[in-house]
Backbone as a chain_set.jsonl record, in Angstrom:
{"seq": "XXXXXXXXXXXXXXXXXXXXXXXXXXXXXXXXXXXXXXXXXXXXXXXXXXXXXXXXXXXXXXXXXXXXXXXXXXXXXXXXXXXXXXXXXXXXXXXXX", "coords": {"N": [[-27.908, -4.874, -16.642], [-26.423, -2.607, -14.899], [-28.481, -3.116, -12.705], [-27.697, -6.107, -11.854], [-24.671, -5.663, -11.325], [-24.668, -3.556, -9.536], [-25.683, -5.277, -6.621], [-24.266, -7.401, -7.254], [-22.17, -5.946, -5.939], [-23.729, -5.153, -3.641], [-23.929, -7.667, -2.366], [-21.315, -8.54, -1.707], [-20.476, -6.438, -0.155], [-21.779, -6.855, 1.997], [-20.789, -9.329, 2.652], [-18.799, -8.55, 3.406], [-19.033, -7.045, 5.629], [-20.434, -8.666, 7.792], [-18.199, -10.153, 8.335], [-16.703, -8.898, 8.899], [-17.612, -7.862, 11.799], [-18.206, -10.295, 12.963], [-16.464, -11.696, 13.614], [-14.351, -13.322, 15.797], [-11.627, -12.247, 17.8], [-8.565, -14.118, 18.947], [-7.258, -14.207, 21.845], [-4.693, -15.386, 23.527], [-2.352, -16.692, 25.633], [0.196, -14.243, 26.783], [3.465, -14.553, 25.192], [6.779, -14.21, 27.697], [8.284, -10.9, 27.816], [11.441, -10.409, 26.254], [14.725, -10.575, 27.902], [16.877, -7.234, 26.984], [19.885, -7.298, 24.701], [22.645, -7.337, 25.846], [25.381, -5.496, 25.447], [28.804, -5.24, 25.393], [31.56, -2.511, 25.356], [34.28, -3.23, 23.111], [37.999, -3.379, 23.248], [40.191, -1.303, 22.195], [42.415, -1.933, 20.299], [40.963, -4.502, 19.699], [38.859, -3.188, 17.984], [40.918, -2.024, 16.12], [41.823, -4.061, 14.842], [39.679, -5.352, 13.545], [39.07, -2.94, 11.844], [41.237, -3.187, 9.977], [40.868, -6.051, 8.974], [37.857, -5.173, 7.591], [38.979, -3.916, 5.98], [40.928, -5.616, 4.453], [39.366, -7.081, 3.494], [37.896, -5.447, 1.544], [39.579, -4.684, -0.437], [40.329, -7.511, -1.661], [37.82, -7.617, -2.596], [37.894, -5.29, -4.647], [40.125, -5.925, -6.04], [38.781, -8.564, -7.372], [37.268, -7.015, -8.84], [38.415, -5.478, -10.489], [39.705, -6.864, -11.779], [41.679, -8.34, -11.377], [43.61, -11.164, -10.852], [46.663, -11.64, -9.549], [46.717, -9.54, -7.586], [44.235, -10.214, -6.476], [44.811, -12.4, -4.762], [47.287, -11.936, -3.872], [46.152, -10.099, -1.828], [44.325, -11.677, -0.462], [45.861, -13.507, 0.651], [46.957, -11.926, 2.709], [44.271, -11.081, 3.763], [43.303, -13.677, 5.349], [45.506, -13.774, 6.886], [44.564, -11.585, 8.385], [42.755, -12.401, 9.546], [43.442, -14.548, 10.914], [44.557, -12.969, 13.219], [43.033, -11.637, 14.781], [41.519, -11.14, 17.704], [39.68, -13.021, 18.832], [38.646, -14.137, 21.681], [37.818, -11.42, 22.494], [35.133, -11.436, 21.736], [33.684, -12.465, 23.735], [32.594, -10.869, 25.415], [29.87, -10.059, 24.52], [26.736, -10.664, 24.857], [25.351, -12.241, 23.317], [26.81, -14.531, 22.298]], "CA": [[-26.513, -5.106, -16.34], [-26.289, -2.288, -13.822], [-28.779, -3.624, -12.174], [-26.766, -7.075, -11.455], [-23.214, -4.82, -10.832], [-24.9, -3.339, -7.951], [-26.313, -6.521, -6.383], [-23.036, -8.106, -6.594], [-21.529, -4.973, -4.968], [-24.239, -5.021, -1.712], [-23.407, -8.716, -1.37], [-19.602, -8.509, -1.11], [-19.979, -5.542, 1.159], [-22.681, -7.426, 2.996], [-20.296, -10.531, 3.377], [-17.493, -7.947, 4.334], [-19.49, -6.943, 7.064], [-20.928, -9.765, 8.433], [-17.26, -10.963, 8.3], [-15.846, -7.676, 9.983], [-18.55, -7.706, 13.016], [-18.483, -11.737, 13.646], [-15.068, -12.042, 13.344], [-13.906, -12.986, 16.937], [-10.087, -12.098, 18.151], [-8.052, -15.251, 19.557], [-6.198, -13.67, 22.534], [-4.107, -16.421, 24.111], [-1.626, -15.807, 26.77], [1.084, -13.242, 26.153], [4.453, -14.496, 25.974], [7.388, -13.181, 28.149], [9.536, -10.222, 27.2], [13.059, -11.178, 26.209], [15.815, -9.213, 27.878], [17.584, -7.446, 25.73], [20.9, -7.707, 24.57], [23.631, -6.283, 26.383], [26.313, -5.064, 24.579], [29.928, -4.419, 26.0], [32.735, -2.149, 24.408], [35.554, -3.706, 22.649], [39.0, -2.644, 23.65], [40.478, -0.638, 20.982], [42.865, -3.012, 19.48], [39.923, -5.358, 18.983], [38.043, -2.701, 16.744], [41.885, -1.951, 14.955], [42.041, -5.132, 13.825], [37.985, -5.592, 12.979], [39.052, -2.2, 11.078], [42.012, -4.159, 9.013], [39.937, -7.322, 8.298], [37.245, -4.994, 6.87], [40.131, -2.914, 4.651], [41.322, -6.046, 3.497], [38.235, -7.973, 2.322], [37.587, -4.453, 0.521], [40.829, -5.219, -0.932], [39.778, -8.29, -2.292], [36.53, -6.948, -3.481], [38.816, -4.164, -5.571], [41.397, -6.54, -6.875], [38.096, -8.482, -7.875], [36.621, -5.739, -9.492], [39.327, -4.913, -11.557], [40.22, -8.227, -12.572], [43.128, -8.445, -11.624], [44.559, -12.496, -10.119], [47.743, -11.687, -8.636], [46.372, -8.416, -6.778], [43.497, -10.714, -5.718], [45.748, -13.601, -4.691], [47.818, -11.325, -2.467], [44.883, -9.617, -1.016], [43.419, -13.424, 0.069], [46.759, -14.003, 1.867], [46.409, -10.791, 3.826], [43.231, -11.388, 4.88], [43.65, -14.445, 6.151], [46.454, -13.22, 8.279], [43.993, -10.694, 9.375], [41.643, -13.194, 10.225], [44.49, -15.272, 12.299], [45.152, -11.994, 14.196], [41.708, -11.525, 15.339], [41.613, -11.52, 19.076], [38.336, -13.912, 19.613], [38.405, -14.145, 23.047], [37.217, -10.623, 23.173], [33.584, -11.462, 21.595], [33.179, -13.146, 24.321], [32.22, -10.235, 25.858], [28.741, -9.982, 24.244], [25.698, -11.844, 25.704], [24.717, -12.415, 22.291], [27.653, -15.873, 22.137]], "C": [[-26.081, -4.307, -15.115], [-26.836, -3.007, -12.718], [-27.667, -4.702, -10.8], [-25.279, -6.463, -10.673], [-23.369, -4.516, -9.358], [-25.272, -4.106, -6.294], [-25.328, -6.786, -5.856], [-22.26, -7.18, -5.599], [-22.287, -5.284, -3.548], [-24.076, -6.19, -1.311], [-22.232, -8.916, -1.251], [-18.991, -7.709, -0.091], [-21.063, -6.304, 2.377], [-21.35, -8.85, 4.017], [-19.224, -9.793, 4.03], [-17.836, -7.597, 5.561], [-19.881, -7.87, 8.317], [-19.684, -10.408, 9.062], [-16.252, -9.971, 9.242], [-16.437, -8.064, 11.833], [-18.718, -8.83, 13.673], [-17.302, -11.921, 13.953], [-14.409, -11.853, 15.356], [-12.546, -12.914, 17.207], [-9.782, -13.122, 19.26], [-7.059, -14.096, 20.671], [-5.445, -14.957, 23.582], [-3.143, -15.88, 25.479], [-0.578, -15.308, 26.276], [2.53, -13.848, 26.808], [5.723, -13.621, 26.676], [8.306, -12.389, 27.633], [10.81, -10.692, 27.054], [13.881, -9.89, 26.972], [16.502, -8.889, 26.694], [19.173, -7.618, 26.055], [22.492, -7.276, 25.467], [24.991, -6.146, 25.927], [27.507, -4.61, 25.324], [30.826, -3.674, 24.772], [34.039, -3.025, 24.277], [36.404, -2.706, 23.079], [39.708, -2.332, 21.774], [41.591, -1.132, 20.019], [41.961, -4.104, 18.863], [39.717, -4.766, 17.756], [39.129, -2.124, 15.438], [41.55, -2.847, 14.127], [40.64, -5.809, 12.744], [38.066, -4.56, 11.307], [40.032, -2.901, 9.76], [41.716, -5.23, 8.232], [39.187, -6.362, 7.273], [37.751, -4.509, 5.261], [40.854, -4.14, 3.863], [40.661, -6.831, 2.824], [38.068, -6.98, 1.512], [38.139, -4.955, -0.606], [40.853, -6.081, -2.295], [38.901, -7.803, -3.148], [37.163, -6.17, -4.697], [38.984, -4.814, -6.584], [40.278, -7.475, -8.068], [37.482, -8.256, -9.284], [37.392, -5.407, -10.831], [40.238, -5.789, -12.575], [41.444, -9.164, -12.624], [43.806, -10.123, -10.35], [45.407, -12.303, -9.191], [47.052, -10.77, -7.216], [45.773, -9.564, -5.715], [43.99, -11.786, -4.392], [46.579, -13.471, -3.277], [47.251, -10.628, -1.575], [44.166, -10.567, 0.351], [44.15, -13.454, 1.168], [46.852, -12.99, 2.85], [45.635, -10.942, 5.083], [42.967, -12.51, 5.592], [44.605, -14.602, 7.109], [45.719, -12.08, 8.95], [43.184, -11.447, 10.346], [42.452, -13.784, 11.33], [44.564, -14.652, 13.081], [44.195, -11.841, 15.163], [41.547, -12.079, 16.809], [39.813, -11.95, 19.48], [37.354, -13.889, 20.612], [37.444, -12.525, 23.509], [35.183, -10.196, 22.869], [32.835, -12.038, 22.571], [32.485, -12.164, 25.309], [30.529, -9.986, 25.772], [28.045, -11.346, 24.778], [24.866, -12.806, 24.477], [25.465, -13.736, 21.738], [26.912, -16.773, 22.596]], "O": [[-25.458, -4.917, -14.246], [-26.113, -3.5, -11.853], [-27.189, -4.443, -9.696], [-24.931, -6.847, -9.557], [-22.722, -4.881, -8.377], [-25.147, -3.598, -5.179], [-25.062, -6.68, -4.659], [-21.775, -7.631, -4.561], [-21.676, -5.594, -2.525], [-24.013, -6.332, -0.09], [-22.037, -9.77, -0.386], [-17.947, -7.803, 0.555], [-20.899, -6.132, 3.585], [-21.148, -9.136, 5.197], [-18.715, -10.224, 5.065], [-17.096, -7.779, 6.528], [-19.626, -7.716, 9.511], [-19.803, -11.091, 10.079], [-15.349, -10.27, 10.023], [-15.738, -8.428, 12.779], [-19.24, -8.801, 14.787], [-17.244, -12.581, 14.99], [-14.148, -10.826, 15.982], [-12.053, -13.889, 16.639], [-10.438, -13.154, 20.301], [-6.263, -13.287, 20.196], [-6.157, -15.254, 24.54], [-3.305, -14.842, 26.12], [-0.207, -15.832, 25.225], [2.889, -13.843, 27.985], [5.809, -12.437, 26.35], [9.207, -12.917, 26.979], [11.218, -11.481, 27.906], [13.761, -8.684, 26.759], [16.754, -9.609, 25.727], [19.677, -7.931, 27.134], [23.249, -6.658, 24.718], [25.713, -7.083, 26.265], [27.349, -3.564, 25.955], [30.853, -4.047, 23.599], [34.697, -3.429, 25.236], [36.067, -1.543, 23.298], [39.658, -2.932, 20.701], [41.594, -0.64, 18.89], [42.146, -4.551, 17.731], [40.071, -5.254, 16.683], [38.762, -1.844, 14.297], [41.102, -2.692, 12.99], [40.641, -6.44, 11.688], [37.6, -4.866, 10.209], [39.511, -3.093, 8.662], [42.131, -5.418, 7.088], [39.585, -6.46, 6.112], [37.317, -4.606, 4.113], [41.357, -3.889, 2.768], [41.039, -7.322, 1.76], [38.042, -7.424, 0.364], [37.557, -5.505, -1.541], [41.168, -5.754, -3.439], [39.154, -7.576, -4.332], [36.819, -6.572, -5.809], [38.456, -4.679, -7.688], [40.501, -7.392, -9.276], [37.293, -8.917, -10.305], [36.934, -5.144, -11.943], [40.992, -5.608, -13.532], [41.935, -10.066, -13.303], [44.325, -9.957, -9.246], [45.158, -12.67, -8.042], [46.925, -11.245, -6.088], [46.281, -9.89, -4.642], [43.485, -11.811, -3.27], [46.665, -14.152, -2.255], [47.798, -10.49, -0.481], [43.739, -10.32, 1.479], [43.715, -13.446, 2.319], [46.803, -13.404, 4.008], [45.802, -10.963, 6.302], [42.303, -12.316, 6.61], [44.562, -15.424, 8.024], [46.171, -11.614, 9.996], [42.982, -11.231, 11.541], [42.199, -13.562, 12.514], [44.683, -15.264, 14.143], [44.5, -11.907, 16.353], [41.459, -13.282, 17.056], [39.012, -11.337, 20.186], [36.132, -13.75, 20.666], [36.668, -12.418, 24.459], [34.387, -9.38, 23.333], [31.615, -12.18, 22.489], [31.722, -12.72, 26.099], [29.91, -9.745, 26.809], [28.459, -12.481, 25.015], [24.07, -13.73, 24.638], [24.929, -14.211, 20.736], [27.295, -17.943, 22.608]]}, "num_chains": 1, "name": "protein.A"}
């Protein structure tokens, strides 16, 4: 039984080798780097109101959380007036649109 154990062992490391050492690497042609992204700063009313959106989906999340309908309800209408407020135009800044 050892015998056999060992056997099967030198031919699985045999085929690992054979399979390491033949084994040829495909190198094709390399494609080109991407630029990267370039990122501008938002003007600081942008990131207010980014900050307000996030405070009132929280909001939501909370009201949620706690089970509570109305809370949630008036939370919704919030944030959808946050969302309306949301000055757009200034994502346009990123290269990433």
């Amino acid at each position: 039984m050892k015998g056999k154990i060992v056997v099967l062992v030198l031919i699985i490391a045999g085929l690992s080798g054979y399979y390491y050492f033949t084994k040829k690497t495909v190198s094709g042609p390399e494609a080109p780097k991407q630029a990267p992204i370039t990122l501008k700063k938002h003007s600081e009313g942008f990131n207010k109101s980014v900050d307000s959106l996030v405070s009132a989906y929280l909001s939501i999340k909370n009201a949620f959380v706690e089970g509570d309908t109305a809370l949630a309800k008036q939370a919704t209408k919030n944030f959808i007036a946050q969302v309306d407020r949301l000055p757009i135009n200034e994502l346009k800044k990123d290269t990433t649109t």
